[in-house]
DOTORPA-718066 format. One line per 3 residues: number of its first residue (from 1); their letters; for each residue x negated, y, z negated of N, C-alpha, C, O. Coordinates in steps of 0.02 Angstrom, whole numbers, plus 50000, padded with zeros to 5 digits. Layout:
// residues N
NUM) A) X:Y:Z:X:Y:Z:X:Y:Z:X:Y:Z | ...
This chain:
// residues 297
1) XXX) 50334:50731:49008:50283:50680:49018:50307:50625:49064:50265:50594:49096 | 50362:50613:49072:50400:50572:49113:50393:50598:49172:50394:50549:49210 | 50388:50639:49198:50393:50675:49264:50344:50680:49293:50345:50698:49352
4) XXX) 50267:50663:49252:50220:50661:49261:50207:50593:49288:50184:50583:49344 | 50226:50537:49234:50201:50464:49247:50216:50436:49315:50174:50407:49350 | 50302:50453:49336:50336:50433:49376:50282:50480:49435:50251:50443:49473
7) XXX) 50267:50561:49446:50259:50551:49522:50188:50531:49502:50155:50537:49554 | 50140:50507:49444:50089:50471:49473:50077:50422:49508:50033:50408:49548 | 50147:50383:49479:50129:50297:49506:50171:50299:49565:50179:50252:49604
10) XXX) 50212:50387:49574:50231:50377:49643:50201:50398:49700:50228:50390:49755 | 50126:50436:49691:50086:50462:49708:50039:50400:49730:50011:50402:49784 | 50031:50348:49688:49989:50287:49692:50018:50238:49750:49984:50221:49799
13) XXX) 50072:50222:49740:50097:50193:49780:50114:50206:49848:50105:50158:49885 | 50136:50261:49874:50138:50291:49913:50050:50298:49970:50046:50307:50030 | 49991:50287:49914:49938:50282:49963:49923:50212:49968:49883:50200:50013
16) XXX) 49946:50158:49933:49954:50104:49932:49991:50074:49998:49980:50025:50033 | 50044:50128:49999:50070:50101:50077:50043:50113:50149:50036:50075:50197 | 50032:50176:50140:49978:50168:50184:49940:50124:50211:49936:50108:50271
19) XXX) 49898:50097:50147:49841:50034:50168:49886:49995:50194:49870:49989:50253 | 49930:49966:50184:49980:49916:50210:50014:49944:50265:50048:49901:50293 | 50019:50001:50290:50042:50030:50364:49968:50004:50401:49962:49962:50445
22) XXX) 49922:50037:50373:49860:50014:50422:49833:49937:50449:49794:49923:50494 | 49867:49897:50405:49871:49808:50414:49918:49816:50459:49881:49814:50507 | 49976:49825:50484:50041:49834:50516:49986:49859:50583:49976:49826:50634
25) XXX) 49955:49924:50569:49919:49950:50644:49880:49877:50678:49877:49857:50736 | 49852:49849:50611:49774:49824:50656:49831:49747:50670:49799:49709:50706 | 49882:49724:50658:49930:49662:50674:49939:49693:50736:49905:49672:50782
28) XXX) 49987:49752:50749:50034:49770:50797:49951:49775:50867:49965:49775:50927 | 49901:49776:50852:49868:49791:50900:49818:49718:50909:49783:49710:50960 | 49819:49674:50862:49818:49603:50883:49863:49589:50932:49846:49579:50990
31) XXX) 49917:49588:50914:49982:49559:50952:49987:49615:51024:50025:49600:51070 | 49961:49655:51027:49955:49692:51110:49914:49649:51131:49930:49606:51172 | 49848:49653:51103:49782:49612:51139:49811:49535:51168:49797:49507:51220
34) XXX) 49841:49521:51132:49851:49452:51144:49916:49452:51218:49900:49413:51263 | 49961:49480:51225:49996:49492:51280:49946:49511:51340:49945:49483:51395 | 49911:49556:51323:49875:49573:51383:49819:49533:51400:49791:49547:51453
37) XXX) 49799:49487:51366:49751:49428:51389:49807:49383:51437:49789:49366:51494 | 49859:49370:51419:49914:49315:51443:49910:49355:51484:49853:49342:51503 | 49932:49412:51527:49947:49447:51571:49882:49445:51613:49891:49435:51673
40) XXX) 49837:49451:51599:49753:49465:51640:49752:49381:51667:49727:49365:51720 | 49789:49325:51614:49775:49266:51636:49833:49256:51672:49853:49200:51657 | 49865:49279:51707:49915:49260:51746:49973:49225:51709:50025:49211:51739
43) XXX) 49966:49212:51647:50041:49181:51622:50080:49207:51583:50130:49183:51557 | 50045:49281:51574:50129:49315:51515:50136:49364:51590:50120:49359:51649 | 50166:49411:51547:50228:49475:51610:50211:49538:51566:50192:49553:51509
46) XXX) 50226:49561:51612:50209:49642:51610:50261:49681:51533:50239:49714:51486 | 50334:49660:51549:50375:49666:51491:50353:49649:51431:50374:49683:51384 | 50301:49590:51416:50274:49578:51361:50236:49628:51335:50250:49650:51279
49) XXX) 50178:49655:51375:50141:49705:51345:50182:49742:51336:50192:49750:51276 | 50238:49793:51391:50257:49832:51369:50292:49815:51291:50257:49821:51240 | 50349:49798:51288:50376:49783:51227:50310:49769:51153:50323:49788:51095
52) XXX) 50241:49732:51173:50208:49765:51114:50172:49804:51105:50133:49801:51057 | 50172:49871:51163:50140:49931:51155:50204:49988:51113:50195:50033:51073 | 50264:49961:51142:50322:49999:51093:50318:49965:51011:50321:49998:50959
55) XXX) 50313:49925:51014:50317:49884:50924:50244:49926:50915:50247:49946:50857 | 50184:49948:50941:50134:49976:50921:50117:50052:50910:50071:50080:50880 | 50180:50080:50952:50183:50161:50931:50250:50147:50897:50269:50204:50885
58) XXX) 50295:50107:50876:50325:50119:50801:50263:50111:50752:50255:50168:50729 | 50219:50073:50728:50190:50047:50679:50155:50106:50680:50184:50138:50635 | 50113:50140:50701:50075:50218:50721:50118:50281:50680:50102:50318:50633
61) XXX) 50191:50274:50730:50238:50318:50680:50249:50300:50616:50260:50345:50575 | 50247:50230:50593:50278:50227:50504:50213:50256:50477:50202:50289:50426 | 50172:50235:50527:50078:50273:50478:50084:50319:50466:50066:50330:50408
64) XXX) 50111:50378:50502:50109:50450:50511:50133:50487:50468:50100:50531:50441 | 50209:50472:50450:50263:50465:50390:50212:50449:50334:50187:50496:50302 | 50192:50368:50319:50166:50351:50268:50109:50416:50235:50104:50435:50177
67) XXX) 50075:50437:50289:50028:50479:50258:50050:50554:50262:50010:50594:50240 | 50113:50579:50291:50118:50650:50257:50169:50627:50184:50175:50665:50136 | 50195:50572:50187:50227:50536:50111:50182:50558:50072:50208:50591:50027
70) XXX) 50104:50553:50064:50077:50535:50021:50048:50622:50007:50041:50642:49950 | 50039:50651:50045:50043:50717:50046:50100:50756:49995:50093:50796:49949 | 50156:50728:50025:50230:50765:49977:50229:50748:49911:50255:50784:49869
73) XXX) 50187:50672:49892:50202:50649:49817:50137:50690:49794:50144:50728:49746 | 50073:50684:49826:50030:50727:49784:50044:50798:49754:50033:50816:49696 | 50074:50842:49817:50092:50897:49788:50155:50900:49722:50167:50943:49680
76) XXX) 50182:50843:49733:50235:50832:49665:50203:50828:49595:50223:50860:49547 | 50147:50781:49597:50095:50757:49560:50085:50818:49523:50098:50819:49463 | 50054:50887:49566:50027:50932:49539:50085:50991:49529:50083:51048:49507
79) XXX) 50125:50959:49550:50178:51019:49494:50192:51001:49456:50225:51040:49422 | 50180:50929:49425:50225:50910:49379:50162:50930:49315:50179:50956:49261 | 50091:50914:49332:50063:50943:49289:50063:51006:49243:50060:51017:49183
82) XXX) 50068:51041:49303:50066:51098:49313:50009:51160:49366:49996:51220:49365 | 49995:51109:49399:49961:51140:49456:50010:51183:49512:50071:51185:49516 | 49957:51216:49553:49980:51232:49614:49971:51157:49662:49929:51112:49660
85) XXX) 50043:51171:49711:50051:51105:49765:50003:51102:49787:49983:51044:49788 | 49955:51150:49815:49899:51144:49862:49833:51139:49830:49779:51150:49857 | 49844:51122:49771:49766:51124:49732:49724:51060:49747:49757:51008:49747
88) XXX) 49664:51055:49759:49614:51005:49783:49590:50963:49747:49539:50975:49714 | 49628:50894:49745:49621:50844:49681:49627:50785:49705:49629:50785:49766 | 49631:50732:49679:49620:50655:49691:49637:50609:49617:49632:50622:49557
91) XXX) 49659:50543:49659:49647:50516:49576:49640:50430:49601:49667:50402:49649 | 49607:50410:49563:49571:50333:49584:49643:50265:49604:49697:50242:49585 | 49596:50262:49647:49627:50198:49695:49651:50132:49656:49695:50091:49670
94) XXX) 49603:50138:49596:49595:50068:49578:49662:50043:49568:49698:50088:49546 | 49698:49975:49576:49751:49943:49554:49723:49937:49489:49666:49928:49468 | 49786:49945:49458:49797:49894:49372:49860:49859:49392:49888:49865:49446
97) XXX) 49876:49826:49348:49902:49748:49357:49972:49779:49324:49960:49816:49276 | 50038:49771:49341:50125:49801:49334:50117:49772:49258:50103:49716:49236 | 50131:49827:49231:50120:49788:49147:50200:49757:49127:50246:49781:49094
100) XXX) 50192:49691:49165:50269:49647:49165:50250:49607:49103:50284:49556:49104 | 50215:49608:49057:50232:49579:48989:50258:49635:48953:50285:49611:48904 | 50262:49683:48952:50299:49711:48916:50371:49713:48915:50407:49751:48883
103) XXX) 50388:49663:48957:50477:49660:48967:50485:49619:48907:50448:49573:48890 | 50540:49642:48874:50578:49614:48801:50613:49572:48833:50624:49575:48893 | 50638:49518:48783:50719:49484:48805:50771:49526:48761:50827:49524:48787
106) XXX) 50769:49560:48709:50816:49587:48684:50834:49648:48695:50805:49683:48653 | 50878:49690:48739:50889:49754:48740:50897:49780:48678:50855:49822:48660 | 50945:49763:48638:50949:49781:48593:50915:49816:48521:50928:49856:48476
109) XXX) 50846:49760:48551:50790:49789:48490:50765:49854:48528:50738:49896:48492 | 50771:49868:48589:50732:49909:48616:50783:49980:48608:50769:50039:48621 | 50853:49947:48582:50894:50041:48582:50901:50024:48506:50916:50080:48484
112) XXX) 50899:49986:48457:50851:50032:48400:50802:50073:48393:50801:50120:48353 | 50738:50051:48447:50678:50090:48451:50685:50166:48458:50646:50212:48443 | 50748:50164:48487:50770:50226:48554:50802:50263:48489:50782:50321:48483
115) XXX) 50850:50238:48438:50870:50272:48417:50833:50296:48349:50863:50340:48319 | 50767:50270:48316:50736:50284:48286:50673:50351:48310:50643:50394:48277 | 50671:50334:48377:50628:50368:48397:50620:50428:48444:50572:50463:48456
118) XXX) 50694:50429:48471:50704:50496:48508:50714:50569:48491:50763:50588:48458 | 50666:50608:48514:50644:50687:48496:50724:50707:48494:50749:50732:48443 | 50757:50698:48544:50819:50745:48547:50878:50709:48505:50910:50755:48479
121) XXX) 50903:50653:48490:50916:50615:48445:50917:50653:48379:50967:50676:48350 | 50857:50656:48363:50820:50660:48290:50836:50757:48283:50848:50790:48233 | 50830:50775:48341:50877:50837:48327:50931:50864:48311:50940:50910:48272
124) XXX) 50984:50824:48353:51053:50821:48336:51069:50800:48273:51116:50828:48243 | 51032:50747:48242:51018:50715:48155:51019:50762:48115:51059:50763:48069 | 50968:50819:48127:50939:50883:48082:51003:50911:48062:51030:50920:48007
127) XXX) 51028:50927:48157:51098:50979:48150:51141:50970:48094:51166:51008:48053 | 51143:50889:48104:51209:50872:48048:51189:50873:47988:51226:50906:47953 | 51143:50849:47959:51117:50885:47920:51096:50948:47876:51080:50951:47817
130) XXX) 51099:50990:47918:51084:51067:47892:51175:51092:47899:51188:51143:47867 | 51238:51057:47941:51294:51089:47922:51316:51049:47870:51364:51069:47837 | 51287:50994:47854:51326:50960:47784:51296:51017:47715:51324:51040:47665
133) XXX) 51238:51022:47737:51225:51070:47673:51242:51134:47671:51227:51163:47619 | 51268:51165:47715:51313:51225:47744:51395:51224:47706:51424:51271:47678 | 51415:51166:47714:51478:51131:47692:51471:51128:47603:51520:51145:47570
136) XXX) 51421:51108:47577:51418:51091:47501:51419:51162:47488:51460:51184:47447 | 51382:51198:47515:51368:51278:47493:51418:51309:47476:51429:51328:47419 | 51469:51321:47547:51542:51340:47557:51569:51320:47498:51593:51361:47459
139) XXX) 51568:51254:47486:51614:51211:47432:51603:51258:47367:51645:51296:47344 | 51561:51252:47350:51514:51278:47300:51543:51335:47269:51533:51348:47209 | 51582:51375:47312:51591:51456:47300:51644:51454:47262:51647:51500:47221
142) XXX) 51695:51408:47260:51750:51378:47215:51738:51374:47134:51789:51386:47101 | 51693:51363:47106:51679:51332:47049:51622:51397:47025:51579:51434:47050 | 51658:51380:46950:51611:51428:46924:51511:51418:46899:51476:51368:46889
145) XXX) 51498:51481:46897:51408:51472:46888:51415:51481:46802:51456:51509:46766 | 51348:51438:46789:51323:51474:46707:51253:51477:46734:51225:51454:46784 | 51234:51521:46675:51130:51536:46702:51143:51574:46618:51187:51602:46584
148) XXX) 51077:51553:46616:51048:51539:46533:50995:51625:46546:50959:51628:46596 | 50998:51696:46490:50967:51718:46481:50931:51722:46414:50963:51710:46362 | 50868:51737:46413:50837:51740:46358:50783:51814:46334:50733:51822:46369
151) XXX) 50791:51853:46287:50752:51922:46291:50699:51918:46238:50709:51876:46194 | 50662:51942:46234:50608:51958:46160:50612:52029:46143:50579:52060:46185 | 50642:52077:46091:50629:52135:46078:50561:52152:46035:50540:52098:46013
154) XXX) 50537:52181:46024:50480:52218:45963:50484:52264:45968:50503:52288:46021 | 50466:52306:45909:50473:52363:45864:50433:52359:45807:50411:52313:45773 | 50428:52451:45807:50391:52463:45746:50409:52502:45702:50406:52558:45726
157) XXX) 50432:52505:45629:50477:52539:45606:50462:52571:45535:50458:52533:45487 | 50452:52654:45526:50412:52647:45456:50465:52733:45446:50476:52787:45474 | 50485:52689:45382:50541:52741:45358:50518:52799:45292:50505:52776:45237
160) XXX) 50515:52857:45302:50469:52912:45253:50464:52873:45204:50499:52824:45193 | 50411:52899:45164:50380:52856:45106:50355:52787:45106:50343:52759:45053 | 50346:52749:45180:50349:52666:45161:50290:52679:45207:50269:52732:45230
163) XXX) 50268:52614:45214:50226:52583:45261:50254:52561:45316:50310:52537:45309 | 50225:52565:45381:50246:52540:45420:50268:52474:45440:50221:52436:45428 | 50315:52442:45464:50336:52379:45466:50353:52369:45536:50373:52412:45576
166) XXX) 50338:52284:45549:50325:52260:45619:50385:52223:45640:50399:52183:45596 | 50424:52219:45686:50499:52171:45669:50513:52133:45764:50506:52164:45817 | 50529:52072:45756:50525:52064:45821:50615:51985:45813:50635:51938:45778
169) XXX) 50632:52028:45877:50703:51991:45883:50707:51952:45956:50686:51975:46009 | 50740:51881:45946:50746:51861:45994:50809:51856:46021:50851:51858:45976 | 50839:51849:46090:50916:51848:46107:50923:51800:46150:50884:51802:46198
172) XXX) 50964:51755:46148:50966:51690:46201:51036:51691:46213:51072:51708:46166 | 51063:51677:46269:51137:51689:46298:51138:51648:46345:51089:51627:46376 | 51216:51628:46356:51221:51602:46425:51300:51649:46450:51347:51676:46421
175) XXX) 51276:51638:46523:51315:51665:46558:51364:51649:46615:51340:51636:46671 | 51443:51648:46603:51471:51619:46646:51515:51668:46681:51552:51710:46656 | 51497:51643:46784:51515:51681:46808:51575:51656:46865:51559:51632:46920
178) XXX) 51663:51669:46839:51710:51633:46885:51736:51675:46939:51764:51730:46936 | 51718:51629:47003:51735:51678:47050:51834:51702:47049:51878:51676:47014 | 51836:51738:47081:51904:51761:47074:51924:51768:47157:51893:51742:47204
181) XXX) 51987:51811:47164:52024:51785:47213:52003:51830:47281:52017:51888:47266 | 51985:51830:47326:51946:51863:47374:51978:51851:47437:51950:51829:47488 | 52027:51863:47432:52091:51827:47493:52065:51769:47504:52044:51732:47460
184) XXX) 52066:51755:47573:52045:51683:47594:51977:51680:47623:51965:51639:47668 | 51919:51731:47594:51875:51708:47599:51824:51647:47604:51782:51626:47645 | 51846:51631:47551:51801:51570:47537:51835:51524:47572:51807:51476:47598
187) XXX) 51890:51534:47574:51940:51439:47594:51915:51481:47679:51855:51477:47665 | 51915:51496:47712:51897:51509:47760:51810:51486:47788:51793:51443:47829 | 51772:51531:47748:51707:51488:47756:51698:51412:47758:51660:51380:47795
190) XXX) 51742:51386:47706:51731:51314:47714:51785:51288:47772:51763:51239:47803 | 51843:51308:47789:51850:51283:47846:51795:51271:47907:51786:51217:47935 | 51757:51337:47922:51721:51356:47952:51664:51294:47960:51644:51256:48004
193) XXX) 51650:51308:47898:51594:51263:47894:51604:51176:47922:51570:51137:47955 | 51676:51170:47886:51679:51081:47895:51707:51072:47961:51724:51015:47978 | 51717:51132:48007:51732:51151:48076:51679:51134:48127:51685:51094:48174
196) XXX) 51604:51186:48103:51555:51147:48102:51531:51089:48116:51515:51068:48171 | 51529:51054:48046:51495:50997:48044:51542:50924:48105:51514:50882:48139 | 51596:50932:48098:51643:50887:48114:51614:50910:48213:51617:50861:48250
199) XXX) 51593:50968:48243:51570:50965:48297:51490:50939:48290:51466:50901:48333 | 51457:50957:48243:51368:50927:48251:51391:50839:48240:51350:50800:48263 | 51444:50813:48211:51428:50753:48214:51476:50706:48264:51465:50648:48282
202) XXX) 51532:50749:48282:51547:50743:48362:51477:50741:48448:51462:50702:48493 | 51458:50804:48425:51392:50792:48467:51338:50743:48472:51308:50728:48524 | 51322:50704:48375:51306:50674:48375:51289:50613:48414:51243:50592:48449
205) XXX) 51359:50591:48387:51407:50532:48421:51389:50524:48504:51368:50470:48526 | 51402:50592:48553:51379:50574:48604:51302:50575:48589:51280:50532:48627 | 51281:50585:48576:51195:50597:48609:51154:50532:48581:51094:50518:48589
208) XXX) 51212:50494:48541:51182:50413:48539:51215:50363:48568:51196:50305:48569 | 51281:50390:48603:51310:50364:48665:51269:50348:48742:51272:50300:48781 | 51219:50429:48742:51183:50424:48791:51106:50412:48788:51073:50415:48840
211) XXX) 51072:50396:48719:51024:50357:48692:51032:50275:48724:51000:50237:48760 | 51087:50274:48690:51098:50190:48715:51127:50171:48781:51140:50112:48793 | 51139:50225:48831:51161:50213:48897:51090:50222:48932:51087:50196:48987
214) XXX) 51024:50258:48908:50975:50275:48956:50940:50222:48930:50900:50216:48976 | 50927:50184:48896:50891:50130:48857:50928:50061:48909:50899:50023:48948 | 50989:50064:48893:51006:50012:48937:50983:50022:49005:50936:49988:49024
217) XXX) 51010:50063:49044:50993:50074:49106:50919:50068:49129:50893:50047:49181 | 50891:50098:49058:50812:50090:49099:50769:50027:49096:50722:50009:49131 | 50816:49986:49020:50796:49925:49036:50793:49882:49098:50741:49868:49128
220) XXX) 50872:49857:49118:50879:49811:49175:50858:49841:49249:50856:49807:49301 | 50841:49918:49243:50807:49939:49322:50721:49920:49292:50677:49920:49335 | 50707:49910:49242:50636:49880:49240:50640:49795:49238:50599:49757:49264
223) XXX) 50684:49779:49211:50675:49695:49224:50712:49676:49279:50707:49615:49288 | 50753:49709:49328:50739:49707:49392:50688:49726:49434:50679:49687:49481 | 50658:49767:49431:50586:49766:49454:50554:49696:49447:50559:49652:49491
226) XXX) 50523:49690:49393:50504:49629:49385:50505:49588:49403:50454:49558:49418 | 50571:49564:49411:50611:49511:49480:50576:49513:49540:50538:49475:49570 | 50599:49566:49549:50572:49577:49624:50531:49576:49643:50529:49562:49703
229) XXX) 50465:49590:49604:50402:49578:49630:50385:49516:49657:50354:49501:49709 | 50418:49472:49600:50401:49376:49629:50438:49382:49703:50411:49367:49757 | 50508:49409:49694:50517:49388:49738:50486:49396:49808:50475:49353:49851
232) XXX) 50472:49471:49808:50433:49523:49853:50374:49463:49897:50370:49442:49954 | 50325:49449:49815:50273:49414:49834:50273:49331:49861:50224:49296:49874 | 50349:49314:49863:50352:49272:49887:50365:49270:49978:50341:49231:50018
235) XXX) 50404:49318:49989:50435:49363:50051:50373:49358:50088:50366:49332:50144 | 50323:49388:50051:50255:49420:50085:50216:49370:50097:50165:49382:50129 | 50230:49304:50074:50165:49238:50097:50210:49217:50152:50184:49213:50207
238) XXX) 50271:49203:50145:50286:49161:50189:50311:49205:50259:50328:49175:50310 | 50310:49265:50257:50328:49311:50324:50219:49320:50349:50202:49328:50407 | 50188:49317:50314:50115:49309:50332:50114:49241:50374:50087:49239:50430
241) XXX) 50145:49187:50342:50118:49139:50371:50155:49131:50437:50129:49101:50485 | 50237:49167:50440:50273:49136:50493:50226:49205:50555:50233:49197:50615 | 50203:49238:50542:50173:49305:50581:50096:49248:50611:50087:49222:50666
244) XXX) 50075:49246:50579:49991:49187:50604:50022:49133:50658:50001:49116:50714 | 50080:49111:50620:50119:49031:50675:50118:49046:50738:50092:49015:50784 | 50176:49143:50737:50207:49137:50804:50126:49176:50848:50125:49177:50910
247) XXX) 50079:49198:50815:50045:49221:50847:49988:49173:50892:49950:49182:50939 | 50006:49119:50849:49955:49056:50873:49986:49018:50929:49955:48997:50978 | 50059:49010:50918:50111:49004:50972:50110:49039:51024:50115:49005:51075
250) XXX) 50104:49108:51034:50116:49137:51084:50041:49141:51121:50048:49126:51180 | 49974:49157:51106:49905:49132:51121:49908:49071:51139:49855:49065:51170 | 49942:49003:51141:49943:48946:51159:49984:48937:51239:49977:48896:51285
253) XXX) 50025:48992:51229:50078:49011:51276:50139:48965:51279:50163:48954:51334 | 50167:48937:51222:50217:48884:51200:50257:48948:51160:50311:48923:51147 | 50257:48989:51144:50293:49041:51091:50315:49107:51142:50278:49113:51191
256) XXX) 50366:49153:51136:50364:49209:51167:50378:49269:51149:50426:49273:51110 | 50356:49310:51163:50342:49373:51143:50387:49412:51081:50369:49445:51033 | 50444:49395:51103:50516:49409:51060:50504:49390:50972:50510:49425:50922
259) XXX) 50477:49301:50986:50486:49255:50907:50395:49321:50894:50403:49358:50846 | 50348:49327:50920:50291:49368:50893:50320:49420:50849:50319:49422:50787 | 50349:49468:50900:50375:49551:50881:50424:49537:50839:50444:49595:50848
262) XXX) 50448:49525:50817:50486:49479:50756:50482:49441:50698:50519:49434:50649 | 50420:49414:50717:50389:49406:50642:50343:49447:50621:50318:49437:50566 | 50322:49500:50659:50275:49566:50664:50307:49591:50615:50280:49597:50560
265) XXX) 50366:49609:50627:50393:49647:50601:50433:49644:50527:50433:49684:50481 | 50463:49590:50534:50452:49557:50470:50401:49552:50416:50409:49557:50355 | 50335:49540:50456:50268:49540:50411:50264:49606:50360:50257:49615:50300
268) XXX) 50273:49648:50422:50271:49735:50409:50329:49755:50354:50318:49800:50314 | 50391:49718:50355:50446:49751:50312:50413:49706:50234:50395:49724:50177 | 50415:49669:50254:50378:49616:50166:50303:49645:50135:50284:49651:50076
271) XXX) 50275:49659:50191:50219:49689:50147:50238:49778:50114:50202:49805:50072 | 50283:49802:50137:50303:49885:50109:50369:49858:50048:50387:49885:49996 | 50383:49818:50070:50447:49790:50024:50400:49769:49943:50426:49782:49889
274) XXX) 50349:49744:49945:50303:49710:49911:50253:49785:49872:50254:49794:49811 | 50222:49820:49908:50200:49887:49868:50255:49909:49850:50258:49931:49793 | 50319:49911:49895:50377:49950:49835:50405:49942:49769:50424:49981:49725
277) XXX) 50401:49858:49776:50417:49849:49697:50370:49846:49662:50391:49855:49604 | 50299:49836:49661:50250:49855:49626:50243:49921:49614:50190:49932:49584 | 50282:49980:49627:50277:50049:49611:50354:50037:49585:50374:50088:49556
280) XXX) 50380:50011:49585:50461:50011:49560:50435:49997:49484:50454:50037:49441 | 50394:49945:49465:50374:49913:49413:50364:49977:49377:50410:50003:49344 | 50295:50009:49384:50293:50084:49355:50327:50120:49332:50328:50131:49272
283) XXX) 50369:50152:49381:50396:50202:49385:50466:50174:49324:50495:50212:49286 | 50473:50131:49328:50547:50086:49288:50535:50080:49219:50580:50074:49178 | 50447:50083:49198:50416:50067:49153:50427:50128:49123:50458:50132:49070
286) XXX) 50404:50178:49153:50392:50242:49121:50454:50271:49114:50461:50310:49066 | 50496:50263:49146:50580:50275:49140:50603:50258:49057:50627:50301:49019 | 50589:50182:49037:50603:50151:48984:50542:50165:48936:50555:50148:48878
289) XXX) 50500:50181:48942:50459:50207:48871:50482:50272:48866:50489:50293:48809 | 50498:50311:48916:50537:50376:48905:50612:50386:48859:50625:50431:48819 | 50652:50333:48879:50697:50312:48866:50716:50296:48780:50767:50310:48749
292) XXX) 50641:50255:48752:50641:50232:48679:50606:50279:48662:50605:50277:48600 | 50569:50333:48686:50536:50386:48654:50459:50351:48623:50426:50373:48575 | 50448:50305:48655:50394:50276:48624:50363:50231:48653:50393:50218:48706
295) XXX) 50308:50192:48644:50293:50148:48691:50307:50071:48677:50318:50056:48618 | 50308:50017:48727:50347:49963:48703:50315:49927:48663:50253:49926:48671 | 50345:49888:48611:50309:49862:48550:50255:49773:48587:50221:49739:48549
């Protein structure tokens, strides 16, 4: 189910960037227009356009990428279901909102969760379990049994000359049965056995070693996410606004081409930097509900 969540929201994101490659197209082809007006008006240079017709077939190429990206995660999508890669499907655009209240402050409560609640955990539990009672069994063979029998006879009994007569007997016993010496059978089984158990609860041991290492881990790569989004979304106002400045600058013809294609580009790395950690959020999420085997309280 994990393999599922992750390439959805990596499937989501991924067309998410896109839309944000296509803002990058319709900037990178502002910022041509605007060179080549300066140039038609006699006060920019020829190097200007050129240099933002190259910043405009990079932005074209990250598009190109972006959308066979989104191609490679769909077909992931549908294997993970269990589809064929090439099967003809879709799934809605709509944003929902990075479910960042669900971040705990306590790791800790969250690898109790993990260890109350994990399928494979709770298996390794059984194991030790079913060799401890493997072990009592073994033990067992040492010591002697009793078991209680009980019979009812009847009869009918009529001796020449008499009448017949009706007679009924009961027999109650117990029975004790001591084992005897069977070479080293038995002391062998129970080695065996507490041989056993001493590995199911060795295994144990790790597999709540690595309960509480994937719980941790998947915590702080989700409350790093988190982080990052502010930060992301802070990146992304103020590389917007320095992208509008130099563009108003360089249309004024006080700014030059260089400080433009530079905050272009910048604009362009903050806004993919910004859908990334909003799919980081997800994907980090579903990591750590995977992680506690459950969903967060």
């Amino acid at each position: 189910l994990n393999t599922v969540a992750v390439s959805y929201y990596n499937f989501i994101g991924s067309k998410a960037l896109v839309s944000a490659f296509q803002t990058n197209l319709e900037e990178a082809q502002t910022s041509l227009e605007a060179a080549e007006l300066r140039l038609e008006a006699g006060v920019g240079t020829l190097p200007d356009v050129l240099q933002a017709r190259a910043q405009l077939s990079q932005v074209e190429l990250d598009l190109v990428n972006a959308e066979g990206n989104v191609q490679i995660f769909r077909g992931q999508l549908a294997t993970a279901v269990g589809w064929p890669a090439n099967i003809s499907y879709n799934v809605s655009d709509n944003e929902t909102e990075p479910p960042v209240a669900a971040l705990s402050d306590n790791v800790n409560d969250l690898i109790d969760i993990g260890m109350k609640n994990r399928p494979d955990l709770a298996a390794v539990q059984a194991t030790v379990r079913e060799q401890e009672a493997l072990l009592r069994e073994a033990k067992a063979q040492f010591f002697p049994t009793i078991s209680a029998t009980a019979q009812v006879l009847e009869w009918w009994v009529k001796p020449e000359g008499t009448t017949r007569d009706y007679f009924t007997n009961y027999l109650v016993g117990l029975q004790l049965q001591v084992p005897i010496f069977q070479g080293f059978t038995i002391i062998n089984s129970v080695r065996e056995a507490r041989a056993e158990l001493e590995s199911a609860k060795a295994a144990l041991k790790l597999q709540e070693q690595i309960v509480i290492n994937d719980v941790w881990n998947a915590y702080f790569n989700f409350r790093t996410a988190v982080q990052s989004l502010n930060a992301a979304g802070n990146l992304l106002e103020s590389a917007t606004e320095s992208y509008e400045a130099s563009l108003a600058r360089y249309k004024a013809g006080v700014g030059d081409i260089i400080e433009l294609l530079n905050a272009q580009t910048t604009l362009a790395q903050a806004r993919a930097e910004y859908v990334q950690s909003k799919t980081d959020i997800f994907t980090s999420y579903a990591d750590l509900v995977n992680a506690i085997g459950t969903e967060l309280p």
